[in-house]
LOROKE-921958 format. One record per atom (N, C-alpha, C): residue in three letters; x, y, z. Coordinates in steps of 0.1 Angstrom, whole numbers, plus 5000, padded with zeros to 4 digits. Layout:
N
ALAXYZ...
This chain:
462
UNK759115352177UNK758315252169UNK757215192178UNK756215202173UNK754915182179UNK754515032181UNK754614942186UNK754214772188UNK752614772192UNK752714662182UNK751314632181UNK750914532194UNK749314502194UNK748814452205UNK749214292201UNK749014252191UNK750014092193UNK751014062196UNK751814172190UNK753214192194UNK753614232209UNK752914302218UNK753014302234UNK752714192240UNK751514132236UNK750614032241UNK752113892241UNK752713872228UNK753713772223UNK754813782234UNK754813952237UNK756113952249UNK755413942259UNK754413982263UNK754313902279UNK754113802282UNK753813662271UNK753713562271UNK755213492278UNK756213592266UNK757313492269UNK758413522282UNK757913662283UNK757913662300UNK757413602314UNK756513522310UNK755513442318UNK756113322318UNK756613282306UNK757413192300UNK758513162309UNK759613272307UNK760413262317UNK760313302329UNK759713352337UNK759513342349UNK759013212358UNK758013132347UNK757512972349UNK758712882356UNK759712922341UNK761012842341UNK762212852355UNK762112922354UNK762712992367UNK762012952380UNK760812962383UNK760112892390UNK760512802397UNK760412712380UNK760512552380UNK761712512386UNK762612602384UNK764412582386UNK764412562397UNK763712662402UNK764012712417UNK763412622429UNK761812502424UNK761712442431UNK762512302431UNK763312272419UNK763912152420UNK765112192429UNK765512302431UNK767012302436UNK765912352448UNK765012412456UNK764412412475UNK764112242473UNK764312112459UNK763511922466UNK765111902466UNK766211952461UNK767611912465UNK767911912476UNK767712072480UNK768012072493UNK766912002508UNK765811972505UNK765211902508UNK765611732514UNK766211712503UNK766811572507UNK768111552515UNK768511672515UNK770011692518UNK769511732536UNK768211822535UNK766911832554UNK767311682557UNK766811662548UNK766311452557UNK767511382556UNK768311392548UNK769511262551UNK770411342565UNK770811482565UNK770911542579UNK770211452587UNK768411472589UNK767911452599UNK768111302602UNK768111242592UNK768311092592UNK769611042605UNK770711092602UNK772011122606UNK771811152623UNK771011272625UNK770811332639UNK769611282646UNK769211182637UNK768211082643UNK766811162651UNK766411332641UNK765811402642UNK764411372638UNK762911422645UNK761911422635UNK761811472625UNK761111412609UNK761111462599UNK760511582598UNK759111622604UNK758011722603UNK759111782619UNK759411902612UNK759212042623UNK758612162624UNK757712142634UNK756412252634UNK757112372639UNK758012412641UNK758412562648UNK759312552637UNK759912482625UNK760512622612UNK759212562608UNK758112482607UNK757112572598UNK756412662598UNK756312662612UNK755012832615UNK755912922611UNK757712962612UNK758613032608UNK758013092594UNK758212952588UNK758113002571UNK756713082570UNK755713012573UNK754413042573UNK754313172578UNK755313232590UNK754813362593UNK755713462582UNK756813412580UNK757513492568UNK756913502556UNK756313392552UNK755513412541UNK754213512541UNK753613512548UNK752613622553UNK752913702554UNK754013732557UNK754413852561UNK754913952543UNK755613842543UNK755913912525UNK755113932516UNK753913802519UNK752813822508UNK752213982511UNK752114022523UNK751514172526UNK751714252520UNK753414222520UNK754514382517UNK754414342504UNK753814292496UNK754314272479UNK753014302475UNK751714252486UNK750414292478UNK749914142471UNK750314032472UNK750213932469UNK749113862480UNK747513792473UNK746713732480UNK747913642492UNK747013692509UNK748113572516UNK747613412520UNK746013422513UNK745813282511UNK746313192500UNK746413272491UNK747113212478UNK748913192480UNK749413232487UNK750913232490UNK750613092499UNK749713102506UNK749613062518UNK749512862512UNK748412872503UNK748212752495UNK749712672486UNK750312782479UNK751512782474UNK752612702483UNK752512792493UNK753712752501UNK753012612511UNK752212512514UNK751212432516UNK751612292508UNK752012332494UNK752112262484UNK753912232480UNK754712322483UNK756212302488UNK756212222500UNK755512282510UNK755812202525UNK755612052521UNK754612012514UNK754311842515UNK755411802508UNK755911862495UNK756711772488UNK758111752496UNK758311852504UNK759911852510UNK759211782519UNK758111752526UNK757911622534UNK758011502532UNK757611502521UNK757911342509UNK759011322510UNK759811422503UNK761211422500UNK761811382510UNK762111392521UNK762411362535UNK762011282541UNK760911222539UNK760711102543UNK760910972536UNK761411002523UNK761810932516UNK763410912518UNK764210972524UNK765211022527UNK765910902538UNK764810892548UNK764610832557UNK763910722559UNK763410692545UNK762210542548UNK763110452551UNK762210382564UNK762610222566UNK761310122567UNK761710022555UNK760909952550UNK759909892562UNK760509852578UNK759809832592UNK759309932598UNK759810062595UNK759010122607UNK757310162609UNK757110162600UNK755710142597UNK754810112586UNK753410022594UNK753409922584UNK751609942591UNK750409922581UNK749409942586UNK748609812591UNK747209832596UNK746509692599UNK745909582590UNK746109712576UNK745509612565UNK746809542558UNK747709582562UNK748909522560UNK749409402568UNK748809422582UNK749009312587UNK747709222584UNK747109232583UNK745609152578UNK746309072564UNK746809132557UNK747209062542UNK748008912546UNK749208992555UNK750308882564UNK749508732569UNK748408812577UNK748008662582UNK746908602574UNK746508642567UNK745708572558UNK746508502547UNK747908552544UNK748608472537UNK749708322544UNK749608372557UNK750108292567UNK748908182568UNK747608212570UNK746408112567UNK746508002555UNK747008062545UNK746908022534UNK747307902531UNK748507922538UNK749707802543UNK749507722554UNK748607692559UNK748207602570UNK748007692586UNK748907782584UNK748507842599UNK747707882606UNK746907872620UNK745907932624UNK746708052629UNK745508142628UNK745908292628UNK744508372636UNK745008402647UNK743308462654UNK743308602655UNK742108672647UNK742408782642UNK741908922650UNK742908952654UNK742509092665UNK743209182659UNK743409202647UNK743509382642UNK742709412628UNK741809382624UNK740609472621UNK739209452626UNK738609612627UNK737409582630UNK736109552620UNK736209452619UNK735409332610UNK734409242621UNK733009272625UNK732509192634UNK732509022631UNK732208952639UNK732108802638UNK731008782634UNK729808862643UNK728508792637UNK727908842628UNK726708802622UNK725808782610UNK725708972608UNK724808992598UNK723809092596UNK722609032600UNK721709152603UNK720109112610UNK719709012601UNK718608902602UNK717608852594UNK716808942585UNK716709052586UNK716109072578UNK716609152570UNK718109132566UNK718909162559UNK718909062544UNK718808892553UNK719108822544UNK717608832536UNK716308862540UNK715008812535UNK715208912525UNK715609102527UNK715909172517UNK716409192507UNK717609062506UNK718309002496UNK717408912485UNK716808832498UNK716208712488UNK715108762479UNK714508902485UNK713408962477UNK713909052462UNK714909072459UNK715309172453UNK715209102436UNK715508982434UNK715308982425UNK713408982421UNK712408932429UNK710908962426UNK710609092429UNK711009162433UNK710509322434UNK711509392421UNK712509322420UNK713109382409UNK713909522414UNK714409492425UNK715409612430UNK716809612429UNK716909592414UNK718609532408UNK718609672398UNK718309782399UNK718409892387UNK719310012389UNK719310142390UNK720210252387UNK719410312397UNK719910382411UNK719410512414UNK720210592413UNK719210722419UNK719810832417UNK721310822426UNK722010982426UNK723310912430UNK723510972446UNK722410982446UNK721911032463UNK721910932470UNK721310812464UNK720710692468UNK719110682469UNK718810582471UNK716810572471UNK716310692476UNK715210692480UNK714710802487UNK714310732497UNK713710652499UNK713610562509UNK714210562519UNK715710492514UNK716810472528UNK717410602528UNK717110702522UNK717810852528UNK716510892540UNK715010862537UNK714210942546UNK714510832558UNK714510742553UNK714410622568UNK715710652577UNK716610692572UNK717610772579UNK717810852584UNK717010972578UNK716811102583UNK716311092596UNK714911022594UNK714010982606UNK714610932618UNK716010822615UNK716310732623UNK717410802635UNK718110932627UNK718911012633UNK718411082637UNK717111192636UNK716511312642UNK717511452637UNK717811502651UNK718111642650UNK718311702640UNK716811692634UNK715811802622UNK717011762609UNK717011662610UNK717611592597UNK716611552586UNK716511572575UNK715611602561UNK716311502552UNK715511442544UNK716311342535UNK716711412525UNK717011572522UNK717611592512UNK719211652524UNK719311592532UNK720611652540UNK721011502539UNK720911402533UNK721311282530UNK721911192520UNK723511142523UNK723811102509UNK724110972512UNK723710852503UNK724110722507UNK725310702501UNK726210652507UNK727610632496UNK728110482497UNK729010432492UNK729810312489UNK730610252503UNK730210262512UNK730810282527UNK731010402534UNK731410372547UNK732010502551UNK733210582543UNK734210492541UNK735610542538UNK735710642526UNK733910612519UNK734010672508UNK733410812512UNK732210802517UNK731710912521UNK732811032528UNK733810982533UNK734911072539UNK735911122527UNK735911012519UNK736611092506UNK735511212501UNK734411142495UNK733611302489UNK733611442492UNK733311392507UNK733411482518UNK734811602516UNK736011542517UNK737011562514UNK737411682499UNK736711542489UNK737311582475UNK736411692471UNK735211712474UNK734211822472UNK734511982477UNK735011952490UNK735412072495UNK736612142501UNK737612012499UNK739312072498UNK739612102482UNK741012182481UNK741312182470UNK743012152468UNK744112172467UNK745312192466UNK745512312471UNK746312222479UNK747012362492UNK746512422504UNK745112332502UNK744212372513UNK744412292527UNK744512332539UNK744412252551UNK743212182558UNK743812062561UNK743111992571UNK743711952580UNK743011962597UNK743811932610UNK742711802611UNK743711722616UNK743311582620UNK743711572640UNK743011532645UNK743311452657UNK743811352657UNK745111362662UNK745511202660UNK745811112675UNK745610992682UNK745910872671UNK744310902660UNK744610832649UNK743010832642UNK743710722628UNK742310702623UNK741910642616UNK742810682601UNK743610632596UNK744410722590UNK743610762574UNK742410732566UNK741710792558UNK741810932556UNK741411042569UNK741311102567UNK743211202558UNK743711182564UNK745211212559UNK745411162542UNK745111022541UNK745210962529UNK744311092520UNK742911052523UNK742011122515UNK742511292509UNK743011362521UNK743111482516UNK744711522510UNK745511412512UNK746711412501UNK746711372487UNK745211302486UNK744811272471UNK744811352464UNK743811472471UNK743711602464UNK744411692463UNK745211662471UNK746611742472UNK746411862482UNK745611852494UNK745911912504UNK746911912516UNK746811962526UNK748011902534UNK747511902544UNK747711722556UNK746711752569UNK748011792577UNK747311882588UNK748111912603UNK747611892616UNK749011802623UNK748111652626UNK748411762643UNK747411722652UNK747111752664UNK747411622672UNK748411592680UNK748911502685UNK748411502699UNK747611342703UNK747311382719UNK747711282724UNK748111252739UNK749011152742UNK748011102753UNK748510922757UNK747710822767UNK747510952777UNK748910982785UNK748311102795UNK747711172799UNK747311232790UNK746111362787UNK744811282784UNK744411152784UNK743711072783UNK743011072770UNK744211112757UNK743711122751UNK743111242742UNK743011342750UNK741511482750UNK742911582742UNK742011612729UNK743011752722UNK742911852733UNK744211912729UNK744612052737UNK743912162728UNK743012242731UNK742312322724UNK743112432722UNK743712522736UNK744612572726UNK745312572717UNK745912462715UNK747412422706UNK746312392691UNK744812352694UNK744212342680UNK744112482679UNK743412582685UNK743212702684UNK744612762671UNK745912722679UNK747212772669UNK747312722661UNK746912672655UNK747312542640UNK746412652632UNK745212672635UNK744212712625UNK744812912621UNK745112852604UNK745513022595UNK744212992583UNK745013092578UNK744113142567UNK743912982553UNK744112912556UNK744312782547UNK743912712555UNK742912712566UNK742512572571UNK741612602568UNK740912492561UNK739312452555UNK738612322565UNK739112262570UNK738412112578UNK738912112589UNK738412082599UNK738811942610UNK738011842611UNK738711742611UNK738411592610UNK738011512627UNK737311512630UNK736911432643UNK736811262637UNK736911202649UNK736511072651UNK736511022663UNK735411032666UNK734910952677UNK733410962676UNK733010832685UNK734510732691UNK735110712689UNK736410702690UNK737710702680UNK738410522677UNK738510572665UNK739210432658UNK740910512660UNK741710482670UNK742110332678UNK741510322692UNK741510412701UNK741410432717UNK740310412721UNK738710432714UNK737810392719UNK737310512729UNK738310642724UNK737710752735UNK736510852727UNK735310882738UNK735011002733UNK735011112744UNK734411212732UNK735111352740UNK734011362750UNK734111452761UNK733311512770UNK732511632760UNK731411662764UNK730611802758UNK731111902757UNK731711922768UNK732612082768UNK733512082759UNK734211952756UNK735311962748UNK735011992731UNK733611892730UNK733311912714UNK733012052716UNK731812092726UNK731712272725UNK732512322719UNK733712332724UNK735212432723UNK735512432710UNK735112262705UNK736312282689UNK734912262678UNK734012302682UNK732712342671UNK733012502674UNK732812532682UNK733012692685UNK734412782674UNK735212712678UNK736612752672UNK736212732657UNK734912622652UNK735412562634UNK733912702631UNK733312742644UNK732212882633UNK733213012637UNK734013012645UNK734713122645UNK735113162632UNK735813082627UNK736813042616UNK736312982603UNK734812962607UNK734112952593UNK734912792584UNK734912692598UNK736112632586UNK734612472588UNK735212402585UNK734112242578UNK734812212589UNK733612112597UNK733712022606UNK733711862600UNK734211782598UNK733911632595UNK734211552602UNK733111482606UNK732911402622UNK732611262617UNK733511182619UNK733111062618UNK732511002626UNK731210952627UNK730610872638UNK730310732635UNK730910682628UNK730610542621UNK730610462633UNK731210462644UNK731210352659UNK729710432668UNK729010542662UNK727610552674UNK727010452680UNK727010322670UNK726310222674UNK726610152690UNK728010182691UNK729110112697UNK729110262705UNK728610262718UNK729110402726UNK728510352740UNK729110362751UNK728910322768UNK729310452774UNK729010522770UNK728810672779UNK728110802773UNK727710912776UNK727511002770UNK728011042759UNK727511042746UNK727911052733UNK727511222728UNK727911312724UNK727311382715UNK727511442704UNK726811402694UNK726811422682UNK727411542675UNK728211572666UNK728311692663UNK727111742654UNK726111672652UNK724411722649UNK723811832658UNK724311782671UNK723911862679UNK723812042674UNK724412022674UNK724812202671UNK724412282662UNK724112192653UNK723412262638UNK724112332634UNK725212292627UNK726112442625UNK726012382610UNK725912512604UNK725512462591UNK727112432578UNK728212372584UNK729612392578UNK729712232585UNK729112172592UNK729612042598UNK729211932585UNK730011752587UNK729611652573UNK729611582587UNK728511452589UNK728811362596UNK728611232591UNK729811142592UNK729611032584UNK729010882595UNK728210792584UNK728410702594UNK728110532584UNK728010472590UNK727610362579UNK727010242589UNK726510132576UNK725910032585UNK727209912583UNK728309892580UNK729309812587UNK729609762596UNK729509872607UNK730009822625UNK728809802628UNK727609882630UNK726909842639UNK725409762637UNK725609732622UNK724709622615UNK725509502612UNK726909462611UNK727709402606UNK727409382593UNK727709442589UNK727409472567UNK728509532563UNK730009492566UNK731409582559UNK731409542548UNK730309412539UNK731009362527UNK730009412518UNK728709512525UNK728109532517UNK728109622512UNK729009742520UNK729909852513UNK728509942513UNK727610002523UNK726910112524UNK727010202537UNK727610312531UNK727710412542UNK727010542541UNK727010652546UNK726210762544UNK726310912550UNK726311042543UNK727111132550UNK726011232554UNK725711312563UNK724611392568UNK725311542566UNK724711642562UNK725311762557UNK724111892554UNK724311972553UNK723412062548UNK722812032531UNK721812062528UNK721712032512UNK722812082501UNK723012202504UNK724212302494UNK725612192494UNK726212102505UNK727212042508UNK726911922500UNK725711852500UNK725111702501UNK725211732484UNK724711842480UNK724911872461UNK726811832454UNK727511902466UNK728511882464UNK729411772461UNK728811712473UNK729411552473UNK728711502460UNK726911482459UNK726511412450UNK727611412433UNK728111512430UNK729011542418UNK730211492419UNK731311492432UNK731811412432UNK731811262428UNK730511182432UNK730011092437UNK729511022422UNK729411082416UNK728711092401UNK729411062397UNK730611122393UNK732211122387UNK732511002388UNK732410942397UNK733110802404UNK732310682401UNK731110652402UNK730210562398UNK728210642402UNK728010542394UNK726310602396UNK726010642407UNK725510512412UNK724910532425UNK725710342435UNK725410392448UNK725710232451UNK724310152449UNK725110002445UNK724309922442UNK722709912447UNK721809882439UNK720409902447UNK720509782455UNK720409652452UNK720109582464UNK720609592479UNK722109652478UNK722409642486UNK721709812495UNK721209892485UNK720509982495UNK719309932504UNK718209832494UNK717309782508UNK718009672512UNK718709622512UNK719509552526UNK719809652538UNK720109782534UNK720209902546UNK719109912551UNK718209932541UNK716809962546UNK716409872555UNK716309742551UNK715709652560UNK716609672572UNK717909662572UNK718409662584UNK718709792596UNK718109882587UNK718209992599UNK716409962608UNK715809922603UNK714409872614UNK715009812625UNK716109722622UNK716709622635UNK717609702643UNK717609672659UNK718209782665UNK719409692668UNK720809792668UNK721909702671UNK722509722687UNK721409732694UNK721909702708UNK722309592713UNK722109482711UNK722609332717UNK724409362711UNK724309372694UNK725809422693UNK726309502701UNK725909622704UNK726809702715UNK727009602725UNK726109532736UNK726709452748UNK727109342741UNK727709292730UNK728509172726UNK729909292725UNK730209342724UNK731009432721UNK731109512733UNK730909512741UNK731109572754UNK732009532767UNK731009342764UNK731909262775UNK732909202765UNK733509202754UNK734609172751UNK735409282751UNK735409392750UNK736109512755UNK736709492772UNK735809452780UNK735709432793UNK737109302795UNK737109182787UNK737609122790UNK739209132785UNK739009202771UNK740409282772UNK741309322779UNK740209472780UNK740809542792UNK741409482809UNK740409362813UNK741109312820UNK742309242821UNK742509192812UNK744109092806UNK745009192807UNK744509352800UNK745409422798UNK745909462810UNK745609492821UNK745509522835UNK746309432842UNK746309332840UNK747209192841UNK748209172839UNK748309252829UNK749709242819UNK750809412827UNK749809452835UNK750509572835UNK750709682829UNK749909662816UNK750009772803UNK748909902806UNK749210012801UNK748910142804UNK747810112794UNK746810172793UNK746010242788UNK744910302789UNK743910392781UNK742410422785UNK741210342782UNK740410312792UNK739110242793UNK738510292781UNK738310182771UNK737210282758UNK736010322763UNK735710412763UNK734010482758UNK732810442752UNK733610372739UNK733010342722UNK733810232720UNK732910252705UNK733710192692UNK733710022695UNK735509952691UNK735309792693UNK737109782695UNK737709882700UNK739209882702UNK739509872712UNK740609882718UNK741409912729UNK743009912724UNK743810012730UNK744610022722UNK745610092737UNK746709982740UNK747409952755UNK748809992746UNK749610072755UNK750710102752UNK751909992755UNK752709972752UNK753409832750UNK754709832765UNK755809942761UNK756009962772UNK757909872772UNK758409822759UNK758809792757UNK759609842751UNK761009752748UNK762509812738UNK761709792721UNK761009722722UNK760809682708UNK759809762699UNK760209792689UNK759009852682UNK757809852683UNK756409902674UNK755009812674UNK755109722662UNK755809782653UNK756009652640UNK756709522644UNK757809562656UNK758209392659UNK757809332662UNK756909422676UNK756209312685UNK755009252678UNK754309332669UNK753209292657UNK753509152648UNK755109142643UNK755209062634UNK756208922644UNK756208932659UNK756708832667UNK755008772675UNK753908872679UNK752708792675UNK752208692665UNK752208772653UNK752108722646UNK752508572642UNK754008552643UNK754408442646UNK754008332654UNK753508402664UNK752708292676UNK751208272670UNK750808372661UNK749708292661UNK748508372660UNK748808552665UNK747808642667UNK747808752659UNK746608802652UNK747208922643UNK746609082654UNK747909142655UNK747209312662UNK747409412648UNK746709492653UNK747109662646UNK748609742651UNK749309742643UNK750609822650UNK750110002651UNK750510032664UNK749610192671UNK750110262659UNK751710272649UNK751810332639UNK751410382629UNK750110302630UNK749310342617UNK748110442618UNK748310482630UNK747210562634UNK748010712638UNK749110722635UNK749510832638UNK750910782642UNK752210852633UNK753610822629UNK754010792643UNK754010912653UNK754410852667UNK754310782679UNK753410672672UNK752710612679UNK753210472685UNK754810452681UNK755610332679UNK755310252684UNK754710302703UNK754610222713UNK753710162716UNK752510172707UNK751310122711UNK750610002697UNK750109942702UNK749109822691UNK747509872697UNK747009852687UNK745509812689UNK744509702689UNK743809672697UNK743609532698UNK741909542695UNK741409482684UNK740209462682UNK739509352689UNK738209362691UNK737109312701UNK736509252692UNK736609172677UNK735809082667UNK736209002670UNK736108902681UNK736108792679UNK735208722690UNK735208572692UNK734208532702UNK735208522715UNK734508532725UNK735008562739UNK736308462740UNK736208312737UNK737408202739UNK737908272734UNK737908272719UNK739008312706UNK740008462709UNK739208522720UNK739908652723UNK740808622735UNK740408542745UNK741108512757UNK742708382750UNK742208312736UNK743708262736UNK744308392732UNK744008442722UNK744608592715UNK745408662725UNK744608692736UNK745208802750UNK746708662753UNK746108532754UNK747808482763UNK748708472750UNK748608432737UNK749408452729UNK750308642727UNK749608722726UNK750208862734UNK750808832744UNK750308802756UNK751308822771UNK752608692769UNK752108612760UNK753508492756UNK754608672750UNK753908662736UNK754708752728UNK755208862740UNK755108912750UNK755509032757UNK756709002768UNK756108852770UNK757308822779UNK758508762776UNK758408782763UNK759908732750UNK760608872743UNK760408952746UNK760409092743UNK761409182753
């Protein structure tokens, strides 16, 4: 008996059907067992992420996707997307409500501790003390008689994209320019534009933890490159060399780096630009601390590689975080990408606050760099005092001294705190970081020198 084309079409459907189901089955019983990974590990007081059974799976899976004829990026993305949820699942397994806890978290703490009478002197975010330029504020006061309160495009003015172009050089064009709602956002677009589900991103870590957040939104998965005080810091290029398969789409730089204050040597960025054209994968460089650099800096502009995003904003080094303008530098084909993202999400950022950029990129923020320099300096000296390890920053407005101690970073954060000082616990910049806090340089030179003896109080109670 002959079957008709609806009638095939109706059975392969419900073949599809059940194989879906089955599927489905089969990934709730690999998040049982999952949980059953983590409360083990919990027990054996193991790390949750193991990178040697993951490359296992990862090479098994490649290996079978071959022999079956199955795309091995597409397994690859598949299996990308199990890995995170049994990460969840296991870390959920194991959550403890103290062991880590971020800076904006501690920021919430002492400003609710403020609330209640307490003085609280604030050394974990970097939030500058002083003003934006003057001619910040004149830009403001003009906007309602020029009438610069309306809709741009979602690129931003054209104005403050060419005056930026110009301001950065290396054959930067104002259509390789996107103004966005800060930095933090510009690293999402960045992100949401050109990851997908299941796709990888390697992060350097300690870092700034955005970029991790951002690419779990979309449901990719980062793979974090761990570098320790020892090594001063500097990724192991071979060990990044191994991380990178057929599903890594990014690597995420930052530097000067938000916590440590390091940047890389030349040779080093060489190596890991070299490795991201080998591999054809996106470079995303955050340089939002340029302003803030006391050594040889180099740009990943440098290189022209036409797969790099570099972000940066006028926050740090105009003091404008509340005005929420940042901006990402990219090839045009990339800068299209973002702009649709970007669209999705709101118009454009507010105009006044684009000529407030405007006005303030004329003003040079060198005096900020040496306000920010010699309080780094005086830091670092206390820290030296104290006997605490760590590396001389580069950049940026951190320093970030390893503790050295029986006690967590969340305890010793929340027994500061008590006295009087808020830090960054090092945990939020990368899970195994227990032992280290970060100490920001926003404040005035007194207000940092009580801050340093309230720490060496808190250390000698510890």
């Amino acid at each position: 008996m002959k079957i008709s084309i609806p009638e095939e079409l109706d059975r392969i459907r419900s073949e599809i059907r059940d194989i879906t189901s089955d599927i489905i089955r089969k990934v709730q019983r690999r998040n049982e067992l999952s949980k059953q990974i983590g409360a083990i590990k919990k027990k054996l007081n193991f790390d949750v992420k193991d990178e040697k059974v993951e490359q296992d799976i990862r090479t098994f899976i490649s290996k079978l996707s071959n022999e079956i004829g199955i795309d091995p990026d597409f397994a690859g993305r598949l299996l990308n997307i199990l890995l995170a949820e049994s990460l969840r699942l296991q870390l959920t397994e194991q959550h403890d409500s103290t062991q880590f806890e971020s800076h904006l978290a501690v920021f919430m703490k002492a400003k609710k501790l403020e609330s209640s009478g307490k003085k609280i002197i604030h050394m974990e975010v970097g939030e500058p003390d002083y003003p934006p330029p003057e001619s910040v504020r004149k830009a403001l006061s003009n906007v309602f008689e020029s009438r610069q309160y309306h809709y741009s495009e979602t690129k931003g003015i054209t104005k403050l994209r060419t005056s930026i172009a110009q301001t950065i050089g290396n054959h930067i064009t104002t259509d390789k320019v996107i103004v966005t709602p800060g930095g933090r956002f510009a690293v999402f677009v960045a992100i949401a534009s050109l990851l997908t589900a299941g796709d990888e991103l390697i992060c350097i870590e300690p870092a700034w933890p955005a970029y991790r957040e951002c690419a779990a939104f979309v449901g990719s998965t980062t793979n974090i490159l761990k570098t320790t005080l020892e090594e001063d810091w500097n990724p192991n290029i071979k060990k990044l060399e191994s991380m990178i398969n057929g599903n890594t789409k990014m690597i995420a730089l930052n530097y000067p780096n938000n916590p440590t204050g390091r940047i890389l040597n030349k040779s080093i960025m060489e190596k890991i630009v070299s490795l991201a054209k080998d591999h054809r994968i996106y470079v995303l460089s955050d340089e939002v601390y340029r302003d803030y650099v006391f050594t040889e800096f180099t740009s990943v502009l440098e290189y022209r590689y036409e797969k790099s995003i570099v972000i940066s904003s006028f926050s740090k080094g105009h003091a404008m975080t509340g005005f929420r303008v940042g901006y990402a530098i990219a090839e045009e084909n990339l800068i299209d990408k973002m702009a649709k993202v970007q669209a999705t999400a709101l118009t454009s950022v507010a105009e006044p606050m684009q000529y407030a950029a405007l006005a303030a990129i004329e003003d040079s923020s060198a005096e900020n760099a040496k306000r920010i320099k010699r309080r780094l300096e005086i830091i670092s000296d206390k820290l030296r005092e104290m006997s605490l390890r760590f590396v001389r920053p580069d950049g940026a407005m951190y320093v970030y001294p390893e503790l050295g101690i029986g006690k967590s970073d969340v305890e010793f954060v929340q027994k500061a705190l008590d006295l009087g000082v808020a830090v960054a616990p090092g945990s939020g910049f990368g899970d195994c970081y227990t032992q280290f806090i970060r100490i920001s340089a926003c404040q005035p030179d007194d207000q940092l020198e009580k801050g340093l003896e309230l720490l060496k109080t808190a250390m000698s109670s510890c």
